[in-house]
C-alpha positions in Angstrom: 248.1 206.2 121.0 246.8 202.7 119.9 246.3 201.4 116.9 243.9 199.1 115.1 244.4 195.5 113.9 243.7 195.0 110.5 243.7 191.8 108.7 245.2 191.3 105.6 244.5 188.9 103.0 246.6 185.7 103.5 247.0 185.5 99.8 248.6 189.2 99.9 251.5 187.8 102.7 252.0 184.1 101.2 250.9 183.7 97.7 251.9 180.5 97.3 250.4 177.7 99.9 253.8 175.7 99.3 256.5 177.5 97.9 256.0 180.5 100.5 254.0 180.2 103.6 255.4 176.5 103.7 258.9 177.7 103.3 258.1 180.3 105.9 256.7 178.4 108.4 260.0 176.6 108.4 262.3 179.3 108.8 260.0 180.1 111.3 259.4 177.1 113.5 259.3 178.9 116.9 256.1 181.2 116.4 254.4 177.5 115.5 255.9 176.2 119.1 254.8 179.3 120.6 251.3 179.0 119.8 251.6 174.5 120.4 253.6 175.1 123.7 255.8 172.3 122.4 259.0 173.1 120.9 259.8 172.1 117.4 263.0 171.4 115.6 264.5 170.1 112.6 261.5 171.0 109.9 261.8 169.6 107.0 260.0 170.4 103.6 258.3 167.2 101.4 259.0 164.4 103.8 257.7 161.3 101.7 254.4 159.5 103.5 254.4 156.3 100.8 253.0 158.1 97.5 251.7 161.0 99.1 254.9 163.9 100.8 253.9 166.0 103.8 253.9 169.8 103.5 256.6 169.9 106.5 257.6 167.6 109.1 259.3 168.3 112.5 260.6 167.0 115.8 259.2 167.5 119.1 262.0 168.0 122.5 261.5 163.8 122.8 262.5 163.7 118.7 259.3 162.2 118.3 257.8 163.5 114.1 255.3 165.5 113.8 253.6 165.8 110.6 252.4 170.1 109.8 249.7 170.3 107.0 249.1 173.5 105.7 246.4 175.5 104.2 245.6 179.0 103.1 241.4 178.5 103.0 238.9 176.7 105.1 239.6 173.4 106.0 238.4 170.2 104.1 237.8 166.6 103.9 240.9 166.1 101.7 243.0 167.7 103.8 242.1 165.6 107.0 242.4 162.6 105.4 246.0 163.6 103.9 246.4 164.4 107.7 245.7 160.7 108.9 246.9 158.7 106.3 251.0 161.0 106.7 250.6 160.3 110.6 249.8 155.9 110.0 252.4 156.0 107.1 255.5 158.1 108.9 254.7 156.7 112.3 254.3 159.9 113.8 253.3 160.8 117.2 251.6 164.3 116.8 249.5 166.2 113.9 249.5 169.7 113.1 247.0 171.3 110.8 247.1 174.8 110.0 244.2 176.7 108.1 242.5 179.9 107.2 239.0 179.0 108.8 237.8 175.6 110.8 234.6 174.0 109.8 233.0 173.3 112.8 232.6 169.4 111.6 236.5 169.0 111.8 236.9 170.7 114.9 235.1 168.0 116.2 236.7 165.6 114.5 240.1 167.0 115.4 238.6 166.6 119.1 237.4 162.7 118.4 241.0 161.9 117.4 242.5 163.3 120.3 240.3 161.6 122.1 240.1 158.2 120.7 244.1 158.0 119.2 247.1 157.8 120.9 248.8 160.5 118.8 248.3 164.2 119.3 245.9 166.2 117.1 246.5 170.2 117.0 244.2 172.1 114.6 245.4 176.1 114.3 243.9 179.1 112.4 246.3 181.4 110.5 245.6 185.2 110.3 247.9 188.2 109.4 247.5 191.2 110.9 248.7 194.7 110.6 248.7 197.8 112.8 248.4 201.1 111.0 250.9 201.1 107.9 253.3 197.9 109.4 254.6 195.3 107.9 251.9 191.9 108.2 252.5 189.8 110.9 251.4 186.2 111.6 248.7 185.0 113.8 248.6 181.2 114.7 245.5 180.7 117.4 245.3 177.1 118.5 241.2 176.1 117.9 241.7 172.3 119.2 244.6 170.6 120.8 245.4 167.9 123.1 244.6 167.8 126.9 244.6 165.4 129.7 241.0 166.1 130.2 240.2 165.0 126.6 242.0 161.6 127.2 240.1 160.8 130.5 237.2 161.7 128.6 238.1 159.2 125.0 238.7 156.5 128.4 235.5 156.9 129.4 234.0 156.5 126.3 236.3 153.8 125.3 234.7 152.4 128.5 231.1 152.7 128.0 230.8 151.4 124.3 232.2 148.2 125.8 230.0 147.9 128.5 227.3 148.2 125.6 228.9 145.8 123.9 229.2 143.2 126.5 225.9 143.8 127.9 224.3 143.0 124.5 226.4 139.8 124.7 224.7 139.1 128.1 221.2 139.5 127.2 221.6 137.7 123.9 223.0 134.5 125.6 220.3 135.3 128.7 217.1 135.3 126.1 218.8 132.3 124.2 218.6 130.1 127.5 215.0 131.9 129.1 213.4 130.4 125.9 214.4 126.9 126.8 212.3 127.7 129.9 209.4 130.4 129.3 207.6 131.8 126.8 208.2 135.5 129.1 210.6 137.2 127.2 210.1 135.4 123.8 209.3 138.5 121.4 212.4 140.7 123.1 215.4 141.2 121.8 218.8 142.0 123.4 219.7 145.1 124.1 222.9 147.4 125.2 221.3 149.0 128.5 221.5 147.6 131.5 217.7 146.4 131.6 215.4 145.0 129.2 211.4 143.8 129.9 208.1 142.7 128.6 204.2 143.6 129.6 203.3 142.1 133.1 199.5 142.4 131.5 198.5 145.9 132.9 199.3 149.2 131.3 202.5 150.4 133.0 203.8 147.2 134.5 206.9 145.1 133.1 208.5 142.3 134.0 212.2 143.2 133.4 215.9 142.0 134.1 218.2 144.3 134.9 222.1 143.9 135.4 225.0 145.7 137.1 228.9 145.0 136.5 228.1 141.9 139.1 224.4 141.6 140.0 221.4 141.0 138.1 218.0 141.4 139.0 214.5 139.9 137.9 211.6 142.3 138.7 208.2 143.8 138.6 208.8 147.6 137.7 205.4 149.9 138.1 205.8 153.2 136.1 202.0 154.0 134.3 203.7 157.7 132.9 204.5 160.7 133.4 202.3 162.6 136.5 201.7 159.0 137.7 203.1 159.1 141.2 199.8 158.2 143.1 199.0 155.3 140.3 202.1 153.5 141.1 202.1 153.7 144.8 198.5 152.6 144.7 199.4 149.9 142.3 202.4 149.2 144.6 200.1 149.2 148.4 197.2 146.7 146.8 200.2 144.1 145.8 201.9 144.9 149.3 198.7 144.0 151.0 199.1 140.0 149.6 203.2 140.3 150.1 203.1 137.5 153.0 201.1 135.4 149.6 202.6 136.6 147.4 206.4 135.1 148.8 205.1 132.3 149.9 204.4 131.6 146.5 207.7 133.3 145.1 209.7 131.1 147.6 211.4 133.5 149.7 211.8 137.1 150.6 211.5 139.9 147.7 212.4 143.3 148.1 210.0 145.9 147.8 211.1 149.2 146.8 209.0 152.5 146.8 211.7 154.2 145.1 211.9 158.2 146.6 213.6 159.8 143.8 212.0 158.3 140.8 207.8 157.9 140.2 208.0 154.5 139.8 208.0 151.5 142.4 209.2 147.5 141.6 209.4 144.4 143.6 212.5 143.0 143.2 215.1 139.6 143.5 218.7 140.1 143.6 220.8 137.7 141.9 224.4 138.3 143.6 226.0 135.5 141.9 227.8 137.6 139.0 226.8 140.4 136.4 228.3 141.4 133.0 231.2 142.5 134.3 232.0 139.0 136.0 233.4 136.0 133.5 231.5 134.6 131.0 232.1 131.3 132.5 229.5 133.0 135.4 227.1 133.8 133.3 225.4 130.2 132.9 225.2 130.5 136.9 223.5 133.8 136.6 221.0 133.2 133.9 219.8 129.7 136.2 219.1 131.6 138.3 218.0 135.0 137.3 215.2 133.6 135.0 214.3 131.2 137.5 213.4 133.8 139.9 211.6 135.4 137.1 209.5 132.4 136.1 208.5 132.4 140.0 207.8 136.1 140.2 205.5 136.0 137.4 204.0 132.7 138.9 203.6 134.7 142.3 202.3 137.9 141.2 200.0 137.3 138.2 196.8 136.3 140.0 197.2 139.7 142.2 198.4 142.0 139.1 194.9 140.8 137.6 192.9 142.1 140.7 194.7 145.6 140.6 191.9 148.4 140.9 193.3 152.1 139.8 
């Protein structure tokens, strides 16, 4: 025959928060490691965190501390915070948090911090269950805990904010300087992406820079929409058609790129002299001569973007 679980009440098991499922949890460290898969030792009850004292406190098998908040109803704000500020004050290496129910809004937070932090976040719901008339027994389920898959993942994002960051750094010293020279790009403002542009004078055409971690690029891009494949290669063909005039205006050899897997076609110069990625102290170099080549595109292609037919 088997039996039913029934959940009881945690109030009914522990009806203190403190003074019993606290005290319990610490004569009872190895259900906790059970549920963590990382053993705990040495608990200890009150451990002072500069005003504030943590519900317990424990060692992991390196005798790093780990700081174990408790709580007997859904989690909260206060709680999280109390969390944080016991794991900066104590120096400890990994958080546990223990509660009735999980908000979903510090799940993901819990998920952020292991993410982002170098300590360890572990956020557990507590249950007790009963089957038929036996004694209540404790259920810890682990909602949120660290992984190696969540710290390639807080890299990555660690990563990618900087690139914004530095790529709004380009463009802001890259517009700075085009103003000295043209009037192009005068109403744009810098960006984070990787590319940033400004009317060529016909609907759907721009004149943009783009950038890579160590190439830039000045271009015409031709994208007039969404279902406007046969627009842009049309576009595209008539300013073919005058390419031999067209870079013998520009002063060289432009690349001219239909662009397969997207809708959209551009004409192109590749700057190969540095990108964001490459030292500052390149990107004078780059700017000379990225904006150059866009002061010459525009010069080249103007007089045939005007006699476009579509």
């Amino acid at each position: 025959m088997i039996g039913k679980i029934k959940r009881v009440p945690l109030r009914e098991v522990w009806k203190h928060e403190a003074l019993d499922f606290t005290k319990w949890l610490e004569e009872n460290l190895d259900i906790l490691s059970e549920a963590i898969k990382v053993k705990l030792s040495n608990a200890e009850r009150e451990k002072n965190a500069g005003d504030f004292s943590v519900d317990l406190s424990a060692e992991d098998e390196g005798g790093n501390t780990v700081i174990i908040e408790n709580q007997l109803e859904k989690s909260n704000h206060d709680h999280l915070g109390k969390i944080i500020t016991y794991l900066t004050n104590i120096g400890a290496k990994a958080a546990i948090w223990i509660v009735s129910e999980a908000r979903p809004e510090h799940i993901n937070a819990i998920t952020w911090l292991n993410e982002t932090s170098a300590a360890s976040f572990y956020l557990l719901k507590i249950e007790a269950i009963q089957i038929g008339e036996s004694a209540p027994a404790p259920l810890l389920t682990l909602i949120v805990g660290p992984s190696a898959e969540g710290r390639v993942i807080g890299e990555k994002k660690k990563e990618i904010a900087e690139s914004y960051n530095i790529r709004y750094l380009f463009w802001e010293g890259l517009l700075t300087y085009a103003k000295t020279k043209t009037k192009l790009h005068a109403n744009i403002s810098p960006t984070e992406h990787g590319w940033l542009g400004t009317g060529a004078g016909m609907s759907g055409l721009a004149y943009n820079y783009a950038i890579t971690k160590h190439e830039a690029y000045a271009e015409l891009y031709i994208d007039c929409g969404k279902d406007s494949d046969a627009d842009n290669l049309a576009i595209f063909k008539q300013l073919q058609n005058a390419r031999g005039e067209i870079e013998n205006v520009f002063g060289g050899a432009l690349e001219w790129q239909e662009l397969d897997n997207r809708r959209a076609c551009r004409i192109r110069k590749t700057i190969t002299e540095g990108g964001y990625r490459d030292a500052e102290e390149k990107w004078l170099i780059v700017y000379e001569k990225v904006i150059d080549a866009m002061i010459a595109l525009e010069k080249a292609l103007a007089p045939h973007i005007r006699q476009v037919k579509i």
